[in-house]
N, CA, C and O atoms as a Tinker XYZ file with bonds, in Angstrom:
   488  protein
     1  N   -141.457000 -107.913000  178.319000    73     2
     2  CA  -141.610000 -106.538000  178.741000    64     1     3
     3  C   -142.406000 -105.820000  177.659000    63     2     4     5
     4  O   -142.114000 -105.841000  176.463000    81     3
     5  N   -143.618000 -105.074000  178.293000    73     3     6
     6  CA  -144.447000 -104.563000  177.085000    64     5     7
     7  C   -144.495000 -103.105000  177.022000    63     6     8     9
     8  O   -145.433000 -102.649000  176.369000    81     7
     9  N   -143.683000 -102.270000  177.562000    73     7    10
    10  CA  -143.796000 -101.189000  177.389000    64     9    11
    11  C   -142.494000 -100.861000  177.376000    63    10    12    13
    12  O   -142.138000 -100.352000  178.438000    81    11
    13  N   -141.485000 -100.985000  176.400000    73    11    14
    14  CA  -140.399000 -101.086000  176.299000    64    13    15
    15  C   -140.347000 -100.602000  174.693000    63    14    16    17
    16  O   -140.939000 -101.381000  173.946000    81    15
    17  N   -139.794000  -99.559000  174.111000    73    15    18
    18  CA  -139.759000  -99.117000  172.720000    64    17    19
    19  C   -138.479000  -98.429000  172.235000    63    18    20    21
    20  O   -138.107000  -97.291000  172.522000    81    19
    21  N   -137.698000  -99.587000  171.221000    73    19    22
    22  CA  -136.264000  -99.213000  170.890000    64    21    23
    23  C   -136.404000  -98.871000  169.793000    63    22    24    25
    24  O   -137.301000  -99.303000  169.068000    81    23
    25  N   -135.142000  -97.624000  169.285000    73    23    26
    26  CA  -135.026000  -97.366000  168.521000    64    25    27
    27  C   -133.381000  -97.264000  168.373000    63    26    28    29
    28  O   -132.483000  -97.047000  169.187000    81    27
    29  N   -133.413000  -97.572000  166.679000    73    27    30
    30  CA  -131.292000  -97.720000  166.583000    64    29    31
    31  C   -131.272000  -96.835000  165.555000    63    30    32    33
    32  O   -132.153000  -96.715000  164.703000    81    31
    33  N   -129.909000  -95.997000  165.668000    73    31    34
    34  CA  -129.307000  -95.471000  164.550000    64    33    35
    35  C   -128.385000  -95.517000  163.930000    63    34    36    37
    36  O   -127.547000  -95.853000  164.766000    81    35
    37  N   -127.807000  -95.405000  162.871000    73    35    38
    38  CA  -127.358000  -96.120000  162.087000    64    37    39
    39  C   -126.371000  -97.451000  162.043000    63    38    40    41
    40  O   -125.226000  -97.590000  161.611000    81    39
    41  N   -127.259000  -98.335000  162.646000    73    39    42
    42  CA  -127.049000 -100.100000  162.532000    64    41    43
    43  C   -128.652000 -100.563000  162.748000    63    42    44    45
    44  O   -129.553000  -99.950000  163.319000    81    43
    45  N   -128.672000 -101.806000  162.112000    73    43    46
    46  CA  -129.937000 -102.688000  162.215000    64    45    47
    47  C   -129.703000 -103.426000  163.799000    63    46    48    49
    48  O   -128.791000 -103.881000  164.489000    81    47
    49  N   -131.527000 -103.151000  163.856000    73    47    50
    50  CA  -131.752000 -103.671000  165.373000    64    49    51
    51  C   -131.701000 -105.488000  164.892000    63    50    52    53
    52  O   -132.364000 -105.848000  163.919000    81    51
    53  N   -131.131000 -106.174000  165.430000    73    51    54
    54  CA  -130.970000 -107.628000  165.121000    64    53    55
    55  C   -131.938000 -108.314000  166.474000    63    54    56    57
    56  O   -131.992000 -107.944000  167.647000    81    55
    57  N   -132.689000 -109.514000  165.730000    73    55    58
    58  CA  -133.650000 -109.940000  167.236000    64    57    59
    59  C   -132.204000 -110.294000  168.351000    63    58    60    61
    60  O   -132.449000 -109.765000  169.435000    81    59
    61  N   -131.340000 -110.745000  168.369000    73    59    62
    62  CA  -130.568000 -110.833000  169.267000    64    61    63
    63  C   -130.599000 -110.101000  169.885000    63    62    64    65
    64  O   -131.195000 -110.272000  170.949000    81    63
    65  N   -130.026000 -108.945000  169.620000    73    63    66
    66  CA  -129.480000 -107.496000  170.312000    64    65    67
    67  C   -131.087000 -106.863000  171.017000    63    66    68    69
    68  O   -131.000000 -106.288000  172.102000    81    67
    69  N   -132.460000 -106.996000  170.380000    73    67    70
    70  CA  -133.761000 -106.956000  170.914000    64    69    71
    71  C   -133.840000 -107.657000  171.730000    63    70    72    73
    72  O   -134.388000 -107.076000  172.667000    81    71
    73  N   -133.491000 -109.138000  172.094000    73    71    74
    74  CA  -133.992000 -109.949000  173.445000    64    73    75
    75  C   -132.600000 -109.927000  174.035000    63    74    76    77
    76  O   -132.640000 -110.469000  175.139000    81    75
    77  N   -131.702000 -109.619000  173.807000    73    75    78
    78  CA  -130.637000 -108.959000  175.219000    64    77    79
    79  C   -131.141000 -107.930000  175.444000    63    78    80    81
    80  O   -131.679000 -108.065000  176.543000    81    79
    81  N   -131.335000 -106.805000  175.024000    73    79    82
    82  CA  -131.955000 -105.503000  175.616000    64    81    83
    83  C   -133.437000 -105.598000  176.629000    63    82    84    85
    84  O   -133.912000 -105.008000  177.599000    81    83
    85  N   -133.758000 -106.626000  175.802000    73    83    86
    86  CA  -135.593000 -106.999000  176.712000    64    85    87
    87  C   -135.052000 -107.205000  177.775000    63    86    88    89
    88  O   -135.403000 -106.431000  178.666000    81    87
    89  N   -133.912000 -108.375000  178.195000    73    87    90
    90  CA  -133.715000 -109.435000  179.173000    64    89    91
    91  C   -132.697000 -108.556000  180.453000    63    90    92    93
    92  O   -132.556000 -108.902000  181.625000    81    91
    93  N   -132.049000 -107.265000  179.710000    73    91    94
    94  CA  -131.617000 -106.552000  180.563000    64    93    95
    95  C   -132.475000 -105.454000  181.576000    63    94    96    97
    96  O   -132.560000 -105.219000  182.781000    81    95
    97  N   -132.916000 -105.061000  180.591000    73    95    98
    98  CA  -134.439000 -104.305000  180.994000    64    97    99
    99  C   -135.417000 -104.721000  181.978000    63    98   100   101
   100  O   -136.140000 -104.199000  182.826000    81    99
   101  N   -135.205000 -105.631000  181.618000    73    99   102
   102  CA  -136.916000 -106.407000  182.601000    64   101   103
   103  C   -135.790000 -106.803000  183.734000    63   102   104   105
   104  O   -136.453000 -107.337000  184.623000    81   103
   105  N   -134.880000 -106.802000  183.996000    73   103   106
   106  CA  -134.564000 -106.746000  185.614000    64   105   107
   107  C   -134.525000 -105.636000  186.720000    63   106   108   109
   108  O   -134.249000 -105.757000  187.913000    81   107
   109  N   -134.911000 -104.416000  185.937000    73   107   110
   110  CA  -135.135000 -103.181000  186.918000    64   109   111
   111  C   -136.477000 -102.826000  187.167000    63   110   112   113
   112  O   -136.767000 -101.692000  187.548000    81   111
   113  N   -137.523000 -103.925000  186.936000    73   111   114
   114  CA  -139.253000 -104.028000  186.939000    64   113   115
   115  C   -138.866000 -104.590000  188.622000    63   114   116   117
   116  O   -139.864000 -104.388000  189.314000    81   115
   117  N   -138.206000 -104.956000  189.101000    73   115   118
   118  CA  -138.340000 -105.521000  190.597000    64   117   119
   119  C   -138.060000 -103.812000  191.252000    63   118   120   121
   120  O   -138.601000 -103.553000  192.327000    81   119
   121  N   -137.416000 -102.976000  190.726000    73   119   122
   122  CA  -137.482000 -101.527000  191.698000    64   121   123
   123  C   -139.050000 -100.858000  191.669000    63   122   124   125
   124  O   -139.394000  -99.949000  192.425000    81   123
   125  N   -139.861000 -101.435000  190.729000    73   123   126
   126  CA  -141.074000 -100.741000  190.327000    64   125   127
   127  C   -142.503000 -100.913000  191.300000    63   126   128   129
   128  O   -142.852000 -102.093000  191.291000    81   127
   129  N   -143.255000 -100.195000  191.986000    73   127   130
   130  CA  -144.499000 -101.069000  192.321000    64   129   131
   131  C   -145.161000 -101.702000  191.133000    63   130   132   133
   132  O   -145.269000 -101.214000  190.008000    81   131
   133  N   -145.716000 -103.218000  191.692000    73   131   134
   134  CA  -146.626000 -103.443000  190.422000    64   133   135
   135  C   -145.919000 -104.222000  189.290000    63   134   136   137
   136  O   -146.265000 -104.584000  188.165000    81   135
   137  N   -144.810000 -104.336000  190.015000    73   135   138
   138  CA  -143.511000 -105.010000  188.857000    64   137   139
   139  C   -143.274000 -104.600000  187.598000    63   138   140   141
   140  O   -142.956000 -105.295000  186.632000    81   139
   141  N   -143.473000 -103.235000  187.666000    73   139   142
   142  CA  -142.957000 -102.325000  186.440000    64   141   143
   143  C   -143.854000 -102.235000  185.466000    63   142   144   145
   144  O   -143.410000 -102.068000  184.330000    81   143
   145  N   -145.538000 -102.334000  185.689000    73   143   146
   146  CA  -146.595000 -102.670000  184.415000    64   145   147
   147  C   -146.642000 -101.039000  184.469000    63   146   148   149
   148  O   -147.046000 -100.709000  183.354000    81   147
   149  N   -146.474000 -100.165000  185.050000    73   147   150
   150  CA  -146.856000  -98.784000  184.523000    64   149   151
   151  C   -145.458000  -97.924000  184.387000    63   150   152   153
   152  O   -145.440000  -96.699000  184.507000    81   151
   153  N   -144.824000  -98.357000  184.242000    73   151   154
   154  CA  -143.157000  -98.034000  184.038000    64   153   155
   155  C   -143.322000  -98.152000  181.840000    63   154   156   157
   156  O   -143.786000  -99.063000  181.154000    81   155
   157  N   -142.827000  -97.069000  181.501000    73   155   158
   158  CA  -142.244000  -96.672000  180.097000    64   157   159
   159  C   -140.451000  -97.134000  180.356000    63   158   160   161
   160  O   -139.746000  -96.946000  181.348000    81   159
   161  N   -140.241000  -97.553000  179.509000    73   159   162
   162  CA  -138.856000  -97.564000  178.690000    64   161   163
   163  C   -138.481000  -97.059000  177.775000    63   162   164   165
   164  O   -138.798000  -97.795000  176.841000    81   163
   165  N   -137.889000  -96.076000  177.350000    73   163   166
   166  CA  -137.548000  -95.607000  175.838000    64   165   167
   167  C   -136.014000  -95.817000  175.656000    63   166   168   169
   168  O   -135.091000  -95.172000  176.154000    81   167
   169  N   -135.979000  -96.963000  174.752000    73   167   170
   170  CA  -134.409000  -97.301000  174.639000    64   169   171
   171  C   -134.108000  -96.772000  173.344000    63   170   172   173
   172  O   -134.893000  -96.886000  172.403000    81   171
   173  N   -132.627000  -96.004000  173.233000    73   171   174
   174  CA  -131.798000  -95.592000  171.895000    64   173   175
   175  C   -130.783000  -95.833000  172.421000    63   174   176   177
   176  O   -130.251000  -95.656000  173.517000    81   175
   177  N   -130.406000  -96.606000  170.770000    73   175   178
   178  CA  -129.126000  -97.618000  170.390000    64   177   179
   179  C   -128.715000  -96.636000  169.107000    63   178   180   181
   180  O   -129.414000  -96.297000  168.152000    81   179
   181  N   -127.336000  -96.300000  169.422000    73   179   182
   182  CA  -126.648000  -96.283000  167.934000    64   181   183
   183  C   -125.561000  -95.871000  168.439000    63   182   184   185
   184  O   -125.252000  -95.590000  169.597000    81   183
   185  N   -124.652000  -95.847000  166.873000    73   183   186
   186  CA  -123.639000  -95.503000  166.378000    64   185   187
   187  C   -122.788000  -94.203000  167.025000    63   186   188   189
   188  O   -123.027000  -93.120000  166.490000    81   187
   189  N   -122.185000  -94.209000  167.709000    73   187   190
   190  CA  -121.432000  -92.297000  167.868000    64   189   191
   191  C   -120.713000  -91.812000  166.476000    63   190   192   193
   192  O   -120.658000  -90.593000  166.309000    81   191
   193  N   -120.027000  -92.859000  165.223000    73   191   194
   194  CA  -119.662000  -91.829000  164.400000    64   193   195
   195  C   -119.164000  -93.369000  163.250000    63   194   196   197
   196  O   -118.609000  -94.427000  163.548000    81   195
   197  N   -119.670000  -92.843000  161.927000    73   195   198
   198  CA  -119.769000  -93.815000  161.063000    64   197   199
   199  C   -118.115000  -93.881000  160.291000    63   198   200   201
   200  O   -117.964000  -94.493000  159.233000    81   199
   201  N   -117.147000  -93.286000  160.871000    73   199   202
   202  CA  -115.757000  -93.603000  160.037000    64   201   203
   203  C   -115.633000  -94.718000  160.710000    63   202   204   205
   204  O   -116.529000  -95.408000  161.194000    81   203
   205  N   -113.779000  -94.980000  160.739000    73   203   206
   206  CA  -113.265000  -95.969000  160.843000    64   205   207
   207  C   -112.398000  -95.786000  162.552000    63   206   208   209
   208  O   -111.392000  -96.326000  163.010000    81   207
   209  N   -113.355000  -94.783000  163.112000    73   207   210
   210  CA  -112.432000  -94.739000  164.444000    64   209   211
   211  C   -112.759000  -96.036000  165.171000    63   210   212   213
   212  O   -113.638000  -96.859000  164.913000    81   211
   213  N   -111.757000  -96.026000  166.235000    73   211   214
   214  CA  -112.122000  -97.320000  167.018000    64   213   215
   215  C   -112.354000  -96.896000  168.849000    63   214   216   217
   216  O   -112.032000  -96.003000  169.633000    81   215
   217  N   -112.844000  -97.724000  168.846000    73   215   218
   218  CA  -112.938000  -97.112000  170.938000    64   217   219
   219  C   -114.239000  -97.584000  171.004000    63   218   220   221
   220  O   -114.818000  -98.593000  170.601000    81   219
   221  N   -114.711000  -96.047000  171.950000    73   219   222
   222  CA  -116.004000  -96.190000  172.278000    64   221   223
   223  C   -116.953000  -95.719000  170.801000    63   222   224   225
   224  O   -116.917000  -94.520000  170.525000    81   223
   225  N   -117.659000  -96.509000  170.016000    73   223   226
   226  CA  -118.037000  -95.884000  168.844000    64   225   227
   227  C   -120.111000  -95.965000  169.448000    63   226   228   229
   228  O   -120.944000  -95.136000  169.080000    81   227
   229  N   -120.371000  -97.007000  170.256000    73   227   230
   230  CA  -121.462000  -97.381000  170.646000    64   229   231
   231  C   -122.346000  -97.008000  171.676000    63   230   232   233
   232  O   -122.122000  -97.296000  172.852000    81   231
   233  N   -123.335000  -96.385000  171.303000    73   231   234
   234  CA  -124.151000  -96.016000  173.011000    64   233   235
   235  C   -125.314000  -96.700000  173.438000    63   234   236   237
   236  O   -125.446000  -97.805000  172.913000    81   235
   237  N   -125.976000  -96.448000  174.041000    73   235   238
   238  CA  -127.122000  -96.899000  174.709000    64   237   239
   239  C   -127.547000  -95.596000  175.915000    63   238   240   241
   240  O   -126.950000  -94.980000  176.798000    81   239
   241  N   -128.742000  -95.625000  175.416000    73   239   242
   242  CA  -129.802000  -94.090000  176.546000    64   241   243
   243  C   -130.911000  -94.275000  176.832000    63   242   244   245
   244  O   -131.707000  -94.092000  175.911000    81   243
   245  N   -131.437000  -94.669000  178.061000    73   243   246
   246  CA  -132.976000  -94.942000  177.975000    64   245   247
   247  C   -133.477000  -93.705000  179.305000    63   246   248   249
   248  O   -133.011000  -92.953000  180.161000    81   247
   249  N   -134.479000  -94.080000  178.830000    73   247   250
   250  CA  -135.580000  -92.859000  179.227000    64   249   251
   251  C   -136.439000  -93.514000  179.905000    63   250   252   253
   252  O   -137.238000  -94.108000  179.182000    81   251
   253  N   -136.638000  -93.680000  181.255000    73   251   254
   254  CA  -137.477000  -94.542000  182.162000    64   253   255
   255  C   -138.763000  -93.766000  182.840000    63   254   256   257
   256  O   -138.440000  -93.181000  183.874000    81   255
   257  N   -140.012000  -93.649000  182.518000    73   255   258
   258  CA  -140.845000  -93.082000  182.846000    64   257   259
   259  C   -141.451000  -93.944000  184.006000    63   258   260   261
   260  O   -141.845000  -95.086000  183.767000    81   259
   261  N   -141.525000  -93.403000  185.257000    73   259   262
   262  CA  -142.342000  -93.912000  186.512000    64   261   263
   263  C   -143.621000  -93.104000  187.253000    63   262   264   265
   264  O   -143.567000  -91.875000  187.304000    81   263
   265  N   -144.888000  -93.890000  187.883000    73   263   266
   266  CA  -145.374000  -92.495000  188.499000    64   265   267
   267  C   -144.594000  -91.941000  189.460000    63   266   268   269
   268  O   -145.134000  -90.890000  189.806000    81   267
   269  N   -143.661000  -92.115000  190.018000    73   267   270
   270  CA  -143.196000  -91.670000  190.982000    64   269   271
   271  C   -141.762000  -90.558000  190.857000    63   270   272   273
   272  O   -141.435000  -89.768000  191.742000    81   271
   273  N   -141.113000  -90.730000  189.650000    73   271   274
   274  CA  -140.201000  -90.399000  188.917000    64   273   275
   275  C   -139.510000  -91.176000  187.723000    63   274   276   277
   276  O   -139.503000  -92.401000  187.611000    81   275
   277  N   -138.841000  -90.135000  186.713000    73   275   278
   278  CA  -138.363000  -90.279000  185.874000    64   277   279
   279  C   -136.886000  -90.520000  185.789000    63   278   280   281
   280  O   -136.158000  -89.570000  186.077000    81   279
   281  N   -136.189000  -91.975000  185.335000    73   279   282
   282  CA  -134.952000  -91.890000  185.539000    64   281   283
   283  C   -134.080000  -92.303000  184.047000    63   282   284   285
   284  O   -134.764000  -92.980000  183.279000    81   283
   285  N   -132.806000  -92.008000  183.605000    73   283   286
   286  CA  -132.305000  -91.784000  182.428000    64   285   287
   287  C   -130.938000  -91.639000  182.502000    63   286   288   289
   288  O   -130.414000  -90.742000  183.162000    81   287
   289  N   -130.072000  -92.795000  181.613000    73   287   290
   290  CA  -128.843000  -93.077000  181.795000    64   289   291
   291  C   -128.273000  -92.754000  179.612000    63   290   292   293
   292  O   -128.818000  -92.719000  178.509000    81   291
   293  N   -127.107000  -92.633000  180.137000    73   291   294
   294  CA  -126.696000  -93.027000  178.530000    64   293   295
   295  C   -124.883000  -93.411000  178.806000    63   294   296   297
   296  O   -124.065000  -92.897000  179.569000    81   295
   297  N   -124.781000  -94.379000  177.943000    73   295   298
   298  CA  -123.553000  -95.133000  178.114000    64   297   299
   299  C   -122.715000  -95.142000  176.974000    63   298   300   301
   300  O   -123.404000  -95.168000  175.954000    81   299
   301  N   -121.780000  -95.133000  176.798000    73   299   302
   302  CA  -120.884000  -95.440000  175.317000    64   301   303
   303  C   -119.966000  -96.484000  175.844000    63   302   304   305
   304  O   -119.614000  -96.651000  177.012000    81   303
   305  N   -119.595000  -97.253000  174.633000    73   303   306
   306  CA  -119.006000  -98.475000  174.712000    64   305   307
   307  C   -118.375000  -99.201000  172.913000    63   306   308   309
   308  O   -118.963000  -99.384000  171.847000    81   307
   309  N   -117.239000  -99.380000  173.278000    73   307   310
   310  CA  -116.985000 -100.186000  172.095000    64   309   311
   311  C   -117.953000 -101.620000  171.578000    63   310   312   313
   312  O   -117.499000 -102.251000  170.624000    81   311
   313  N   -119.056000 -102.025000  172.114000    73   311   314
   314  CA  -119.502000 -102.937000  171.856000    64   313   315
   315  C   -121.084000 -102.672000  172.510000    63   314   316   317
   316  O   -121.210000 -102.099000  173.592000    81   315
   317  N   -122.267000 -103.161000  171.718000    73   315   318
   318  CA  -123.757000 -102.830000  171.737000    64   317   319
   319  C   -124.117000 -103.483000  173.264000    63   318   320   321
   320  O   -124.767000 -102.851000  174.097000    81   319
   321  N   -123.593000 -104.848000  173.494000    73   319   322
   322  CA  -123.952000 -105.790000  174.560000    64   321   323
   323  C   -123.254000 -104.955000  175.136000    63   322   324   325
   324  O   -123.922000 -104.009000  175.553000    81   323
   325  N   -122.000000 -104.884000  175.378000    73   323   326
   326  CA  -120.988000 -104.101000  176.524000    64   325   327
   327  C   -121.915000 -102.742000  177.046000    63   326   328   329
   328  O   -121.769000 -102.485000  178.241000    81   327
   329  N   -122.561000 -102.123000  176.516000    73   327   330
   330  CA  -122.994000 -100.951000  176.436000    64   329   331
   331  C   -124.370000 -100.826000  177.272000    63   330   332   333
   332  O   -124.681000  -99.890000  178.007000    81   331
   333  N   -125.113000 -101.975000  176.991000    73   331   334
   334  CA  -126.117000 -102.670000  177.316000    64   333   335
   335  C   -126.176000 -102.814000  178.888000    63   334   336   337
   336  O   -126.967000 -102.247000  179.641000    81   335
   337  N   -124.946000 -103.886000  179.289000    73   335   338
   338  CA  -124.602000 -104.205000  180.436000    64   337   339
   339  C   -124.281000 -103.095000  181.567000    63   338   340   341
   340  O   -124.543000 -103.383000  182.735000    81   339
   341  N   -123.667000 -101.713000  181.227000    73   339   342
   342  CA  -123.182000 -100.973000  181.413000    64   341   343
   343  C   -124.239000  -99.864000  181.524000    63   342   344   345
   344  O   -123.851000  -98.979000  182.286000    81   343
   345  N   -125.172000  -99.690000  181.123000    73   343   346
   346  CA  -126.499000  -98.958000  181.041000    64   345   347
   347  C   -127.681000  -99.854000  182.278000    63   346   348   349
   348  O   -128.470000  -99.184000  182.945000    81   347
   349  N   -127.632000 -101.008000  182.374000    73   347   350
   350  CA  -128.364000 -101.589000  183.109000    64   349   351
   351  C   -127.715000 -101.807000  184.316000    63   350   352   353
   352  O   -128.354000 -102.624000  184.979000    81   351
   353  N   -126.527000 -101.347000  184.984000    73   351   354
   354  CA  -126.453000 -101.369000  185.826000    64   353   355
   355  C   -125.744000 -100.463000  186.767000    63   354   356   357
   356  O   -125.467000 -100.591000  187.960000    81   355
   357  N   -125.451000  -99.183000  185.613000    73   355   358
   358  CA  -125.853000  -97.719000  186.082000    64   357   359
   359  C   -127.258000  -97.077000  186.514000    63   358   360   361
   360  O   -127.415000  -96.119000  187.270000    81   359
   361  N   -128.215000  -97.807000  185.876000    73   359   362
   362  CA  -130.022000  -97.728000  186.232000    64   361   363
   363  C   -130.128000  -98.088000  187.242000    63   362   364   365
   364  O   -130.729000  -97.315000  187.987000    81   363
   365  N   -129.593000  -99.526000  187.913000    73   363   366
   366  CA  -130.028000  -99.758000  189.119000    64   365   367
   367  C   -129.193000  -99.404000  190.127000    63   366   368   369
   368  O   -129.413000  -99.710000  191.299000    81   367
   369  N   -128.228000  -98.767000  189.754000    73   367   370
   370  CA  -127.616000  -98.276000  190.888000    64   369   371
   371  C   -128.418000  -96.490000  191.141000    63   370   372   373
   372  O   -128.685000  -95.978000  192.228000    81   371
   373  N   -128.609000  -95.960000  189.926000    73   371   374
   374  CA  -129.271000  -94.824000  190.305000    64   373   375
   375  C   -130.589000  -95.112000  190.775000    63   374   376   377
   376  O   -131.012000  -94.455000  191.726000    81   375
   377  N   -131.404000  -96.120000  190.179000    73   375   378
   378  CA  -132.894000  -96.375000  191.162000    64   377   379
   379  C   -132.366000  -96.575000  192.589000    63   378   380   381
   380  O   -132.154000  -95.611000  193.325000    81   379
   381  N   -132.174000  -97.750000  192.938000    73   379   382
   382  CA  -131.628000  -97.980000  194.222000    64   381   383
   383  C   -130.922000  -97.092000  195.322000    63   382   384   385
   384  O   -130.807000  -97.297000  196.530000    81   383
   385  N   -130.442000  -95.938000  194.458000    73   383   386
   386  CA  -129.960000  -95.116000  195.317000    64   385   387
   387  C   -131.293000  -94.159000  196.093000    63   386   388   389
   388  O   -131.713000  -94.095000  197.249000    81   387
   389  N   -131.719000  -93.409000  194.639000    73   387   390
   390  CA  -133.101000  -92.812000  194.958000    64   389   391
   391  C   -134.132000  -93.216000  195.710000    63   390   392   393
   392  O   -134.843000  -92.445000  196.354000    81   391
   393  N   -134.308000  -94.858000  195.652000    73   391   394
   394  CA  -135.374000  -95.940000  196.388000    64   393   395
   395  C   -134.710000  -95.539000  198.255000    63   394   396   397
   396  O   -135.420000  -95.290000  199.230000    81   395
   397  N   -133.354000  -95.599000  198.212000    73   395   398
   398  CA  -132.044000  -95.505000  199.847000    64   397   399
   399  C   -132.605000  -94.048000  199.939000    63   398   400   401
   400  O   -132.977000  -93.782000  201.082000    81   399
   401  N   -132.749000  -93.129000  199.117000    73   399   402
   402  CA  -133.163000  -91.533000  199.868000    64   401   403
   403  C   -134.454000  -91.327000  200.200000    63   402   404   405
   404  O   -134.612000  -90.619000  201.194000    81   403
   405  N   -135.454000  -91.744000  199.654000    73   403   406
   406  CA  -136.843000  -91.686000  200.175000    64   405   407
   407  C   -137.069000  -92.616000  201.164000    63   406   408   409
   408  O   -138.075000  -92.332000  201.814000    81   407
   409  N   -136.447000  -93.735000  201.563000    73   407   410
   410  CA  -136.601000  -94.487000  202.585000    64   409   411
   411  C   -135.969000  -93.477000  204.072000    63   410   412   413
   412  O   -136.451000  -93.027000  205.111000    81   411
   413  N   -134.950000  -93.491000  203.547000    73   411   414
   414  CA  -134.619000  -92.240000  204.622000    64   413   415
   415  C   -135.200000  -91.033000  204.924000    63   414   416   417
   416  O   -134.908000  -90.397000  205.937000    81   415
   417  N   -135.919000  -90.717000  204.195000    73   415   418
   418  CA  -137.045000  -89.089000  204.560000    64   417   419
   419  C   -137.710000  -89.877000  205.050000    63   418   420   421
   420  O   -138.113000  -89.427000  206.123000    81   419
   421  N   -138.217000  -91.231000  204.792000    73   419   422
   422  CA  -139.765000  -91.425000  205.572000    64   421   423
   423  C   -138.868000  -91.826000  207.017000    63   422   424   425
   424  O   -139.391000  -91.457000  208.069000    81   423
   425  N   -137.918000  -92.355000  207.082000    73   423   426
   426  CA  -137.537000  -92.836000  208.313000    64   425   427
   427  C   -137.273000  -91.587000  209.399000    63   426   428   429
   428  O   -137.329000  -91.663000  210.626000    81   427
   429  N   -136.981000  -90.465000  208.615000    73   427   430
   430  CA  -135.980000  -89.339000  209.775000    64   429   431
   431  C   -137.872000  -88.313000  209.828000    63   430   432   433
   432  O   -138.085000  -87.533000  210.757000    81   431
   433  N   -138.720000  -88.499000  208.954000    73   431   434
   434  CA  -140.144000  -87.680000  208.953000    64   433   435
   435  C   -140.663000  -88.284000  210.412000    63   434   436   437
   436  O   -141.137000  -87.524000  211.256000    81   435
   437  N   -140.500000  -90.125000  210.705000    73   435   438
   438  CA  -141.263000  -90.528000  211.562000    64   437   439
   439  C   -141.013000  -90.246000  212.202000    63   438   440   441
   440  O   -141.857000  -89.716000  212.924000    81   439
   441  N   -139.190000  -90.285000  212.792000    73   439   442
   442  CA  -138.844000  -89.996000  214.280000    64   441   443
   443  C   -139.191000  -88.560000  214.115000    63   442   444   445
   444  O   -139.993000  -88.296000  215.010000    81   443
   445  N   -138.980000  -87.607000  213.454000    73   443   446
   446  CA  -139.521000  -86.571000  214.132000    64   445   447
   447  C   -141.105000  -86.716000  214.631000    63   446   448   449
   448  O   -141.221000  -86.456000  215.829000    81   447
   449  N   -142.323000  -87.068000  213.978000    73   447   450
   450  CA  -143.008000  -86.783000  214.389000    64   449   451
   451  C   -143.304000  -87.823000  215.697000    63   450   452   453
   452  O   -144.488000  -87.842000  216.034000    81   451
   453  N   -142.528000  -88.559000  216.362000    73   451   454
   454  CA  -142.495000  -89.033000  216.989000    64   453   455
   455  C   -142.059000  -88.502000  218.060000    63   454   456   457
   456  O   -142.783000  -88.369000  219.047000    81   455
   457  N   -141.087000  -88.205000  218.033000    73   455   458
   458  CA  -140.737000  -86.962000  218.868000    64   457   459
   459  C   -141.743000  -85.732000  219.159000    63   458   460   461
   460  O   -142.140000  -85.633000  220.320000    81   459
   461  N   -142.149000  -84.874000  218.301000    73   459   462
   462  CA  -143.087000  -84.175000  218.722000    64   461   463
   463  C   -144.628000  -84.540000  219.524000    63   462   464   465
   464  O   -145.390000  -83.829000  220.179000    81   463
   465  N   -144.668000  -85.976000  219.131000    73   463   466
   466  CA  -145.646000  -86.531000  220.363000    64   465   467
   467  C   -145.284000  -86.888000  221.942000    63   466   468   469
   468  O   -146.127000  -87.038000  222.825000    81   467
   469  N   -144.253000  -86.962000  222.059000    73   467   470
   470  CA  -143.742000  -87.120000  223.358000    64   469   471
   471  C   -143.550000  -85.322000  223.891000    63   470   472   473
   472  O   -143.924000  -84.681000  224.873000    81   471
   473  N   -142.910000  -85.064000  222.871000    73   471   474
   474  CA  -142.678000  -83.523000  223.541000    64   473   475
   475  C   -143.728000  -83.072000  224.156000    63   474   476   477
   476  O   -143.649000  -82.699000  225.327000    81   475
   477  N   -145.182000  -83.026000  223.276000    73   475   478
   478  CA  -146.651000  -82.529000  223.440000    64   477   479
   479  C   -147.102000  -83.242000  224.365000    63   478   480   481
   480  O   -147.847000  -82.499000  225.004000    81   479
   481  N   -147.097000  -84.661000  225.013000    73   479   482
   482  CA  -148.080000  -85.336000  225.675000    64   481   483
   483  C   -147.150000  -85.095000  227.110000    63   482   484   485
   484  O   -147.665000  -85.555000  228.129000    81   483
   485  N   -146.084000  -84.544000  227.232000    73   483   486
   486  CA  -145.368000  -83.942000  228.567000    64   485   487
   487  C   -145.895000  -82.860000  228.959000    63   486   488
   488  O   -145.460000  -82.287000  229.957000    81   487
């Protein structure tokens, strides 16, 4: 994925935690025309708070630039992967939803104007 740009705060980005994030990422290029080559990613990774609390201390927020629209999740999680997983498939449930509402305007646009051709040619 080449237009994909992470940034972490306070923890080191490890190549691991970089090619799980790639490998999660590059499965929401199938909602994209074009398989996601003009699609932006802006991923931020970090820390929610540097004591010794425990829980959710971990987030993940990306910033998905499309021509068609812009979509943007952020997740917290006791764990970077957990967080990861949890961010990627809040994305495709919000693409997919949005992809289910414009299918439906074009579907309820046709029958109307479908309708208004029958009305008119009576």
């Amino acid at each position: 994925m080449k237009n994909l740009s992470i940034l972490c705060k306070d923890f080191d980005l490890t190549d691991a935690i970089k090619l799980y994030a790639t490998e999660k990422l590059s499965v929401l290029n199938k909602y994209f025309p074009n398989n996601g080559s003009e699609v932006s990613f802006n991923l931020r990774l970090g820390k929610v708070t540097q004591s010794q609390h425990s829980g959710k201390i971990y987030y993940a927020e990306v910033s998905i630039k499309s021509p068609e629209k812009n979509f943007g999740a952020l997740v917290e999680s006791d764990d970077i992967y957990s967080a990861l997983d949890m961010l990627k498939d809040d994305l495709a449930h919000n693409i997919a939803h949005y992809k289910d509402k414009e299918h439906s305007k074009n579907i309820r646009s046709a029958r109307k104007f479908k309708e208004e051709l029958h009305t008119t040619a009576e």
